[in-house]
C-alpha positions as CSV (number, residue, x, y, z in Angstrom):
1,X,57.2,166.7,245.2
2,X,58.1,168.5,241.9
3,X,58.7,166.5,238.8
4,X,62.5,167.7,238.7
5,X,63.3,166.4,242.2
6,X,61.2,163.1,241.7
7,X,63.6,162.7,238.7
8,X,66.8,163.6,240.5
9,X,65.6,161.3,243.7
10,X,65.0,158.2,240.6
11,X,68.3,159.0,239.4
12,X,70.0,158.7,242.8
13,X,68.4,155.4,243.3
14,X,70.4,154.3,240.1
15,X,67.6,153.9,237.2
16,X,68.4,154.9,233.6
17,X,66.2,157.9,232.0
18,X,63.7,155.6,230.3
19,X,63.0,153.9,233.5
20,X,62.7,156.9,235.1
21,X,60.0,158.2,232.5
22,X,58.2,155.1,232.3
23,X,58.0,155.3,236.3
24,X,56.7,158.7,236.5
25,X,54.2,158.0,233.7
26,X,56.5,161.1,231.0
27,X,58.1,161.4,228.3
28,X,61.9,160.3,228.1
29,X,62.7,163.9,226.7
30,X,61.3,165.3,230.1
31,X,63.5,162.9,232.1
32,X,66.3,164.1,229.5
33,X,65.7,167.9,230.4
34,X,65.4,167.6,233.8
35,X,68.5,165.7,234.5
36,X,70.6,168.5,232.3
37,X,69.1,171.2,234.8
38,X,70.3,169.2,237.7
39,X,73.6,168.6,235.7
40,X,74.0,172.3,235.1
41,X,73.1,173.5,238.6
42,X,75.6,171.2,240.2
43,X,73.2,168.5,241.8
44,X,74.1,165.7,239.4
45,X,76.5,164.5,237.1
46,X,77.4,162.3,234.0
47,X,80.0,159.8,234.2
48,X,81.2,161.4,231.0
49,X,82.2,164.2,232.3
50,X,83.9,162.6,235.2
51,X,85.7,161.0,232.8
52,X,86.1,158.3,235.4
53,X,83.5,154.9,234.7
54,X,83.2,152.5,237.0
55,X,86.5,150.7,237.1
56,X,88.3,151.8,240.4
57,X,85.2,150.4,243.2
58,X,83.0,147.7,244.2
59,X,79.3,148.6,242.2
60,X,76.8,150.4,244.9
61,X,73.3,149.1,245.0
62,X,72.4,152.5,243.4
63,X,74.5,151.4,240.4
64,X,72.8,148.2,239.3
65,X,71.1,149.6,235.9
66,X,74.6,152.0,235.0
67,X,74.6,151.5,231.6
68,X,78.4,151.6,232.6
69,X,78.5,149.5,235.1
70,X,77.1,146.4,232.6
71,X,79.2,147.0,230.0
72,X,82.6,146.1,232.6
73,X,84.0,142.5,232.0
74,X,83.2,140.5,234.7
């Protein structure tokens, strides 16, 4: 498996870019890079530029480290 699909497949399973990196043994910039190739190509997106959060669902397992997700009131 390439480096960019093991980052988009760590992504999907809901880690943060520096756990990604420290999981794959790179640097955090890699990570970075890769996910704005995925972004750009239409595999992936930010929840910026849904412009949606989490607010409207029940949290996936996928979503447990969204930096979103644990800045919501409980």
């Amino acid at each position: 498996m390439s480096l960019l699909h093991a980052v988009l497949d760590e992504s999907r399973r809901g880690l943060r870019p520096e756990a990604i990196a420290l999981r794959l043994g790179v640097d955090r910039e890699l990570v970075a890079a890769a996910l704005d190739h995925w972004v750009r190509v239409g595999e992936a997106t930010t929840v910026t530029a849904l412009g949606l959060g989490c607010a409207g669902c029940a949290p996936v397992a996928g979503c447990a480290s969204c930096p979103v997700l644990q800045s919501r009131p409980h």
